[in-house]
MITI-623234 format. One record per residue (C-alpha): z, y, x; residue number from 1. Coordinates in nm, 2 decimals. Last residue first. Example, Ala and Ser with C-alpha at 12.3 -4.5 7.8 and 13.67 -1.06 7.14 Angstrom:
BEGIN
<lumti><Z>0.71</Z><Y>-0.11</Y><X>1.37</X><finu>2</finu></lumti>
<lumti><Z>0.78</Z><Y>-0.45</Y><X>1.23</X><finu>1</finu></lumti>
***
This chain:
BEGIN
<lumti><Z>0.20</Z><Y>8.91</Y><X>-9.51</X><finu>187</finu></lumti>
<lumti><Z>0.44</Z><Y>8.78</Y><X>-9.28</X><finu>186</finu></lumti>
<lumti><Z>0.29</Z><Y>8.69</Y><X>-8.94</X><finu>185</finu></lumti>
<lumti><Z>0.28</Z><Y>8.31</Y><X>-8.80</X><finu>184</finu></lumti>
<lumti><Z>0.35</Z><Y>8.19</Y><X>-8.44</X><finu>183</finu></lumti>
<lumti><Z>0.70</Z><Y>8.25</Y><X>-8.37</X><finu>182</finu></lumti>
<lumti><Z>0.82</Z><Y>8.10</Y><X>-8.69</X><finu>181</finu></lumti>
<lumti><Z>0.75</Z><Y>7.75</Y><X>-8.58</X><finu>180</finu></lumti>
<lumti><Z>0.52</Z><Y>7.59</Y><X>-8.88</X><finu>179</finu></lumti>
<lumti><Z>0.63</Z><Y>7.20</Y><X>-9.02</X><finu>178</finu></lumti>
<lumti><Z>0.31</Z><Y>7.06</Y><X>-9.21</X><finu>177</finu></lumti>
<lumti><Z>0.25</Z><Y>7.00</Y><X>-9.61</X><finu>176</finu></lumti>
<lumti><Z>-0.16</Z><Y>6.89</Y><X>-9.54</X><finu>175</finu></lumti>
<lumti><Z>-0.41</Z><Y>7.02</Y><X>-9.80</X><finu>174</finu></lumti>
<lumti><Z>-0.58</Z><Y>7.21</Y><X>-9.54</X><finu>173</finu></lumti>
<lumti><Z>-0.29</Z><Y>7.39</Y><X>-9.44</X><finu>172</finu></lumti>
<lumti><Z>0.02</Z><Y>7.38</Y><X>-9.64</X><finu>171</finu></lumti>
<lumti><Z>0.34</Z><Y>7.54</Y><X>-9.59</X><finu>170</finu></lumti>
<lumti><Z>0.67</Z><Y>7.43</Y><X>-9.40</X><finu>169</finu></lumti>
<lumti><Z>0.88</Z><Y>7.67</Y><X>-9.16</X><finu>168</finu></lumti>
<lumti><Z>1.08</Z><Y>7.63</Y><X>-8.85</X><finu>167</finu></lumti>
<lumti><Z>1.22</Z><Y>7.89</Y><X>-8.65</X><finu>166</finu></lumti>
<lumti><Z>1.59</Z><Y>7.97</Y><X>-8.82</X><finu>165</finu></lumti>
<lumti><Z>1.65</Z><Y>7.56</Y><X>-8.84</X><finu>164</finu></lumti>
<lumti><Z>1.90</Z><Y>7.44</Y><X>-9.09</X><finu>163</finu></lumti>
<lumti><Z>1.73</Z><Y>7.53</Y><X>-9.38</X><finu>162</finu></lumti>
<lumti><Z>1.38</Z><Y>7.45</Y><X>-9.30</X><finu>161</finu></lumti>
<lumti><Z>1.20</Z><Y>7.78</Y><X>-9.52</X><finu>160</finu></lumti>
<lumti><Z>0.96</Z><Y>7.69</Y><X>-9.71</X><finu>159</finu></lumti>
<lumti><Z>0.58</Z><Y>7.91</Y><X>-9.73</X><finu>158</finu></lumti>
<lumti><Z>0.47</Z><Y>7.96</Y><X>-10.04</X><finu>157</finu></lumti>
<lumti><Z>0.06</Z><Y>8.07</Y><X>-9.91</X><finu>156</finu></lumti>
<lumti><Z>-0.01</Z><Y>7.96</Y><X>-9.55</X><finu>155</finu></lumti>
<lumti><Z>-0.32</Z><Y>8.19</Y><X>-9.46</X><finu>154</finu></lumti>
<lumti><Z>-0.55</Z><Y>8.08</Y><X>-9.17</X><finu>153</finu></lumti>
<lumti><Z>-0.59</Z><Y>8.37</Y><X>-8.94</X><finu>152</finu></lumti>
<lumti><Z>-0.56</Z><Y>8.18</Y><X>-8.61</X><finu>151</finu></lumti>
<lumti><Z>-0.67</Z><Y>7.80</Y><X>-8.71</X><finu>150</finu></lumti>
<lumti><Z>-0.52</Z><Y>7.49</Y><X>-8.78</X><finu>149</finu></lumti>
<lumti><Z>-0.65</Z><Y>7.20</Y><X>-8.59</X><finu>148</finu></lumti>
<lumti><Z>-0.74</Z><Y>6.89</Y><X>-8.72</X><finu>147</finu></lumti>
<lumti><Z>-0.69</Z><Y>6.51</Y><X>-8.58</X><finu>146</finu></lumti>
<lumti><Z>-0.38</Z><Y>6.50</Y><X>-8.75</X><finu>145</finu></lumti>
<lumti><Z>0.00</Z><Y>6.36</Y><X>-8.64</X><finu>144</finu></lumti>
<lumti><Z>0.06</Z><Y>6.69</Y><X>-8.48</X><finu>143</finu></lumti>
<lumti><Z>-0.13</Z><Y>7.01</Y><X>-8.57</X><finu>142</finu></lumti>
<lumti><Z>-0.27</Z><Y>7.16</Y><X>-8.29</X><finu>141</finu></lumti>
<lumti><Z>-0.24</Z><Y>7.54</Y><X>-8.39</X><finu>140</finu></lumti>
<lumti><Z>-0.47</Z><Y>7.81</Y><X>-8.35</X><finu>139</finu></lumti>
<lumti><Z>-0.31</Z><Y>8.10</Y><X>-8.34</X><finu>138</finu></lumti>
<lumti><Z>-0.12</Z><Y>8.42</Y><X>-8.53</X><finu>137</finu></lumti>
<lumti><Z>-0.12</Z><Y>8.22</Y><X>-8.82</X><finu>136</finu></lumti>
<lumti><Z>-0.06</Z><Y>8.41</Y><X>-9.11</X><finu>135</finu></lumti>
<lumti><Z>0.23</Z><Y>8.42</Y><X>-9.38</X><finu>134</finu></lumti>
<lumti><Z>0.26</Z><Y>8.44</Y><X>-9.74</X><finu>133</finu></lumti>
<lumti><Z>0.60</Z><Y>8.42</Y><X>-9.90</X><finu>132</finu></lumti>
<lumti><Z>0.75</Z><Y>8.17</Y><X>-10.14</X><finu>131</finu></lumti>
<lumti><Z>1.10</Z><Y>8.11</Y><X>-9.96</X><finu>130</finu></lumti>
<lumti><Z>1.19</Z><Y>8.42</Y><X>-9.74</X><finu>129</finu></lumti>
<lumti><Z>1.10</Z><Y>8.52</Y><X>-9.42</X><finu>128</finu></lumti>
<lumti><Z>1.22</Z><Y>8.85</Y><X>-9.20</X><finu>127</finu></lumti>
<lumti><Z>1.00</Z><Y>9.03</Y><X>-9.01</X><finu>126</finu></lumti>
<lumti><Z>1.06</Z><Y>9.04</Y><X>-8.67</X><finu>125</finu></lumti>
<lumti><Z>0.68</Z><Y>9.03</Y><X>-8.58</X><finu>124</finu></lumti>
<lumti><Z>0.63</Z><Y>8.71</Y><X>-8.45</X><finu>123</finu></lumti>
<lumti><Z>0.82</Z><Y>8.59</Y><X>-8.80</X><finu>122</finu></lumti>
<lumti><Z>1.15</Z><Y>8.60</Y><X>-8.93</X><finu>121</finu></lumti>
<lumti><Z>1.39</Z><Y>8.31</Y><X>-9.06</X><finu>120</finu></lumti>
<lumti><Z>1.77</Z><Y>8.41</Y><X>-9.09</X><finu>119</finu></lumti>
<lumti><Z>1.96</Z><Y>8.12</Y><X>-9.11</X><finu>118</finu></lumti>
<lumti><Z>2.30</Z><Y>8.23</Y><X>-9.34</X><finu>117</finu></lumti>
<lumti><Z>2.18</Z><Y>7.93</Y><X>-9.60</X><finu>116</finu></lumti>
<lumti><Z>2.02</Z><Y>8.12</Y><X>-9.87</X><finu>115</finu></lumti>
<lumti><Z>1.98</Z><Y>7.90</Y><X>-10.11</X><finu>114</finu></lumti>
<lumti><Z>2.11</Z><Y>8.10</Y><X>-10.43</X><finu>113</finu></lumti>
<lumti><Z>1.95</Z><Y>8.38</Y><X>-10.36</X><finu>112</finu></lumti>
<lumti><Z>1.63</Z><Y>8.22</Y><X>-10.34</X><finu>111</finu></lumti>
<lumti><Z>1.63</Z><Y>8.13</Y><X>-10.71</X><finu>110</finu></lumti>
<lumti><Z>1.77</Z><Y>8.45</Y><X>-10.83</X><finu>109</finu></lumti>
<lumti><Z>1.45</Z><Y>8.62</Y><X>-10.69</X><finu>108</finu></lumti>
<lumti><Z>1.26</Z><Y>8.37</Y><X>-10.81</X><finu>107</finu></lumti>
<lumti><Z>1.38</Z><Y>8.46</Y><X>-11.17</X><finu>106</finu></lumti>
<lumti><Z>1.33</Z><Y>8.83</Y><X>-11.09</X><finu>105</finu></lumti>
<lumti><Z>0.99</Z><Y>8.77</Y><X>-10.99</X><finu>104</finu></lumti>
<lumti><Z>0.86</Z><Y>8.55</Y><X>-11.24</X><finu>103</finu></lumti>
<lumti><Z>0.83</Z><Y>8.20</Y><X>-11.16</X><finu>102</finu></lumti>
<lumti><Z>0.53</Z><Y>7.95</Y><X>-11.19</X><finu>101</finu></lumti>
<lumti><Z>0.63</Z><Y>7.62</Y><X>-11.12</X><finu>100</finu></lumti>
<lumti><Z>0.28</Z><Y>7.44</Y><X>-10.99</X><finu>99</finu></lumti>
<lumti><Z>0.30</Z><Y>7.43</Y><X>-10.63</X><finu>98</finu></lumti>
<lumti><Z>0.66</Z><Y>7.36</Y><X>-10.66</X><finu>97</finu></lumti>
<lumti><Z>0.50</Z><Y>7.04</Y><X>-10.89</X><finu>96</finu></lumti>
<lumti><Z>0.28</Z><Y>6.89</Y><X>-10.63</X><finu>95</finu></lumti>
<lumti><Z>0.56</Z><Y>6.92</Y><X>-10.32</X><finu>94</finu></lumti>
<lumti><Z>0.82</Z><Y>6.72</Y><X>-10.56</X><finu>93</finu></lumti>
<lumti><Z>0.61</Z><Y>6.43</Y><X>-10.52</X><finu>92</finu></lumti>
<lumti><Z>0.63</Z><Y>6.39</Y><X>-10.10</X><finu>91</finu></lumti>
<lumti><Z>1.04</Z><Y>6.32</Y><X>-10.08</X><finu>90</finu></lumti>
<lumti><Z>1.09</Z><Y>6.56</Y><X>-9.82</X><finu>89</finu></lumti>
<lumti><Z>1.07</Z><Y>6.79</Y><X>-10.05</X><finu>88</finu></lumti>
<lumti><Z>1.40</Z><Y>6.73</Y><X>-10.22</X><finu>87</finu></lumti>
<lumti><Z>1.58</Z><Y>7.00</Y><X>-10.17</X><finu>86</finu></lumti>
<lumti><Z>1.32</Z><Y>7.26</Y><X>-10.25</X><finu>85</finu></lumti>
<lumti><Z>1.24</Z><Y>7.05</Y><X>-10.59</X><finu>84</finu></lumti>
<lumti><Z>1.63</Z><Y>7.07</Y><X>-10.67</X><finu>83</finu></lumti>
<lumti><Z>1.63</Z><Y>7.45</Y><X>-10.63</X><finu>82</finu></lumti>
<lumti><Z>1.35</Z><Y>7.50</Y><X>-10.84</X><finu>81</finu></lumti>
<lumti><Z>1.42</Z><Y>7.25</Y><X>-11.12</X><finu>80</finu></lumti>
<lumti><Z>1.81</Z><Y>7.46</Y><X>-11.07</X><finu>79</finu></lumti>
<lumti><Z>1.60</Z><Y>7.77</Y><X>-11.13</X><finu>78</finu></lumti>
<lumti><Z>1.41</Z><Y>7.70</Y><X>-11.39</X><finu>77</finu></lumti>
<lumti><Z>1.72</Z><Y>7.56</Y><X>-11.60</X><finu>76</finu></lumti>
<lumti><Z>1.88</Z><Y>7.88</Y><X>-11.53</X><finu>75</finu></lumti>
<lumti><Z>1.57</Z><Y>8.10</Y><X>-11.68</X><finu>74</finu></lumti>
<lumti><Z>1.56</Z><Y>7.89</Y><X>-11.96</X><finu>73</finu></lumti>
<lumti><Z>1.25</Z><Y>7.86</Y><X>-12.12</X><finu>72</finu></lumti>
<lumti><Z>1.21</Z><Y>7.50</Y><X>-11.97</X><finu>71</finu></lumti>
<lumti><Z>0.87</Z><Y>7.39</Y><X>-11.77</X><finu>70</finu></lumti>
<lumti><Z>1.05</Z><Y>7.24</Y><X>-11.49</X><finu>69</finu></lumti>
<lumti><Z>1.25</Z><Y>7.01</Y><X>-11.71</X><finu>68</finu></lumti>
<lumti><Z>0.96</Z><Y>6.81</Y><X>-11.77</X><finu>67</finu></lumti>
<lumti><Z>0.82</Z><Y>6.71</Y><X>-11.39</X><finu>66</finu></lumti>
<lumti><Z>1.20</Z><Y>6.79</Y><X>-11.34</X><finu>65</finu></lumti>
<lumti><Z>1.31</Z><Y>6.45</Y><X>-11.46</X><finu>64</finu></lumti>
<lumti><Z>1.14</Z><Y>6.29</Y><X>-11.17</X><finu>63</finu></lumti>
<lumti><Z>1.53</Z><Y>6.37</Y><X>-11.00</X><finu>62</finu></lumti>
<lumti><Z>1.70</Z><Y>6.03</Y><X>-11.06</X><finu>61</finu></lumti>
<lumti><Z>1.46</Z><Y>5.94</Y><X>-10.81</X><finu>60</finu></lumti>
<lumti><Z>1.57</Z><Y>6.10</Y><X>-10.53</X><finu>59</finu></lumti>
<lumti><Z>1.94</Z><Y>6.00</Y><X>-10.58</X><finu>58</finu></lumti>
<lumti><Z>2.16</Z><Y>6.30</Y><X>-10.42</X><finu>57</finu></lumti>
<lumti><Z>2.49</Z><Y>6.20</Y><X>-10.33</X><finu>56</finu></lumti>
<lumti><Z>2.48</Z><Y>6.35</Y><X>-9.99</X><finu>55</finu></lumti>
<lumti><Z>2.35</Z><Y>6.70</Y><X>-10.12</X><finu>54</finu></lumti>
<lumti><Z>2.66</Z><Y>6.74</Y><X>-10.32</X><finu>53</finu></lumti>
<lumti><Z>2.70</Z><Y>6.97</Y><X>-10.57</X><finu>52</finu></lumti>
<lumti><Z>2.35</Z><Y>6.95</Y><X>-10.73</X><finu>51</finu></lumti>
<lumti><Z>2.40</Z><Y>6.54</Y><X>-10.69</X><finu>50</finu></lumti>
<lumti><Z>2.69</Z><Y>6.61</Y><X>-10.90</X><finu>49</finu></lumti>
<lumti><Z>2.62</Z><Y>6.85</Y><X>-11.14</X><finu>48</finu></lumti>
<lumti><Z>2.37</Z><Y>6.61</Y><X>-11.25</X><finu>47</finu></lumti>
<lumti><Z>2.56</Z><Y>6.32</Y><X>-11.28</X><finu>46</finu></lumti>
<lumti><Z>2.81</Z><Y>6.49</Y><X>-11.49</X><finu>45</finu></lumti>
<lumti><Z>2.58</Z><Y>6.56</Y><X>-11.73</X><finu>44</finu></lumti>
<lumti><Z>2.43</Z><Y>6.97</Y><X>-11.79</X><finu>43</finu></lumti>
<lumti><Z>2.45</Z><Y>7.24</Y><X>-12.00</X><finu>42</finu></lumti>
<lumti><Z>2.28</Z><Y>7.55</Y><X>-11.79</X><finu>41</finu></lumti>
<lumti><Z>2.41</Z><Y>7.85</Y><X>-11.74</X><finu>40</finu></lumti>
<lumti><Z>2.32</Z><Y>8.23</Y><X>-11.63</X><finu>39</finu></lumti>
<lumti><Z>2.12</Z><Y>8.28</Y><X>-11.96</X><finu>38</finu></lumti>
<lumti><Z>2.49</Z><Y>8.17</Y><X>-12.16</X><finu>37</finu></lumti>
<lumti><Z>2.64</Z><Y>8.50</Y><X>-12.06</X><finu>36</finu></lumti>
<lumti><Z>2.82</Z><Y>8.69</Y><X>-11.77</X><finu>35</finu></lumti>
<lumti><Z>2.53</Z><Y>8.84</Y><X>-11.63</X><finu>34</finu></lumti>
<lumti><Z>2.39</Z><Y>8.81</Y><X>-11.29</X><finu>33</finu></lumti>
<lumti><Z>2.56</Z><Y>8.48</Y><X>-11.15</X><finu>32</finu></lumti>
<lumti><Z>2.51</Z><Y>8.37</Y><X>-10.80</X><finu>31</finu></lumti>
<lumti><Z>2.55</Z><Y>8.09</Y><X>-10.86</X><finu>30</finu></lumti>
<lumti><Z>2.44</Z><Y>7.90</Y><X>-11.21</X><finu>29</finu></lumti>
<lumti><Z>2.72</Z><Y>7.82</Y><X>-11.39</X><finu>28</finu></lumti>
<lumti><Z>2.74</Z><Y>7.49</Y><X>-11.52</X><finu>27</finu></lumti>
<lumti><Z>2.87</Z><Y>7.43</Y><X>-11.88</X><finu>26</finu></lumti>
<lumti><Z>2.96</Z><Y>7.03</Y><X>-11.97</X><finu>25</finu></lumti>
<lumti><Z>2.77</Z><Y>6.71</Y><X>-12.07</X><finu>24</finu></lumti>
<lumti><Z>2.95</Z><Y>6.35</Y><X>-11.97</X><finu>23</finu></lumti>
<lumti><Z>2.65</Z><Y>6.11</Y><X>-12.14</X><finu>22</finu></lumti>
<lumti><Z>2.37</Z><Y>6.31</Y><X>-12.29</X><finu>21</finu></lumti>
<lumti><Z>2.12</Z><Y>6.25</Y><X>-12.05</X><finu>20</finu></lumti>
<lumti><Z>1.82</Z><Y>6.49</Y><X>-12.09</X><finu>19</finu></lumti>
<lumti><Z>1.76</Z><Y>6.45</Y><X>-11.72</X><finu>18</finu></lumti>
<lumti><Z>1.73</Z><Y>6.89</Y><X>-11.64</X><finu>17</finu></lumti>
<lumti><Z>1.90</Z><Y>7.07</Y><X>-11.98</X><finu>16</finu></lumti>
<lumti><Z>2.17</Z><Y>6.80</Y><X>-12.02</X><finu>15</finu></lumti>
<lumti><Z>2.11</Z><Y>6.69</Y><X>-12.39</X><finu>14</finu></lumti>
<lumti><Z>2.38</Z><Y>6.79</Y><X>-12.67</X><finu>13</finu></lumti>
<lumti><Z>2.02</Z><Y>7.01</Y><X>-12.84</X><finu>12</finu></lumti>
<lumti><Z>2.03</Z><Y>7.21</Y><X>-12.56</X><finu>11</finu></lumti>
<lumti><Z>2.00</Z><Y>7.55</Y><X>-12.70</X><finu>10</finu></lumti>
<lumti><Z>2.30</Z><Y>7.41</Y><X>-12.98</X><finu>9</finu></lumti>
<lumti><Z>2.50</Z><Y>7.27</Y><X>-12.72</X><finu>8</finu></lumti>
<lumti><Z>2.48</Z><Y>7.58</Y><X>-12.48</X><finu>7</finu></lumti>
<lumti><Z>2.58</Z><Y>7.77</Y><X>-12.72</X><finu>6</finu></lumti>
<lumti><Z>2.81</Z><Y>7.59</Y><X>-12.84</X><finu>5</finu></lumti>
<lumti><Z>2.97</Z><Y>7.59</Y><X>-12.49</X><finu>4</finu></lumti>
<lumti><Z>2.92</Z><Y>7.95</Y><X>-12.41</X><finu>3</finu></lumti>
<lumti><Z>3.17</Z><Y>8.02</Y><X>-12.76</X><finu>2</finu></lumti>
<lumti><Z>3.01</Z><Y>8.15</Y><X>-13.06</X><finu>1</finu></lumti>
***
């Protein structure tokens, strides 16, 4: 049975993230471990291309992944987690990364495939990745809030800001808030 069938028949002739079954075809997941059908996903055109291109992306075509999240398929879970880190500016897709569960060698595959080149590391020289646990090192004014967050406060799945090698996100008091590097500890 070729990839495609495969695909087809684990799909059911829906793309594995909208369900759409207009334009479907194989997409590779990068980077790929194995060379079989668990390191693709059967997808519609319109989905590859908003995954392709971060300028085309709709926001809203992507709610889908409030289901699609939950699929067996290790691929699948990685795209829903890739998408949901691109889109987290949005506000919803915050709720459901804090409720995708992935095991480790899935969320390693995840985070390889969004590494950027920006190296994020802490006060310590430690370097960040997506998902880890960091410190505060002090108290921090948050801006835009009347609180304050506090040295020793624990930011659990941390995100890294692509394009900036000292920012990162997490949550502190129920808040999502924009963390420079230099004051938080990996650990």
């Amino acid at each position: 049975m070729s990839f495609e069938k495969e695909l087809q028949t684990r799909s059911e002739s829906k793309c594995e993230l909208c369900e759409s079954s207009d334009g479907l075809s194989v997409y590779a997941v990068q980077p790929k471990r194995n060379e079989n059908a668990d390191d693709h996903a059967y997808l519609c055109a319109k989905c590859i291309e908003q995954i392709e291109d971060a300028d085309r992306i709709e926001p809203n075509h992507w709610r889908c992944l409030n289901n699609s999240m939950w699929s067996p398929v290790p691929a699948v879970q990685v795209l829903a987690y890739r998408m949901l880190h691109q889109l987290k500016g949005e506000g919803w897709p915050d709720e459901l990364l804090e409720m995708l569960f992935l095991d480790d060698e899935t969320q390693e595959w995840a985070n390889d495939g969004m590494a950027s080149g920006v190296k994020h590391v802490d006060a310590n020289g430690a370097i960040l990745q997506a998902g880890d646990t960091v410190v505060l090192t002090q108290d921090l004014k948050v801006k835009g809030t009347s609180f304050t967050a506090k040295r020793g406060t624990a930011v659990r799945r941390i995100s890294l800001v692509a394009d900036n090698p000292e920012h990162i996100e997490g949550k502190v008091e129920g808040q999502r808030i924009v963390i420079l590097t230099k004051f938080v500890r990996k650990k």
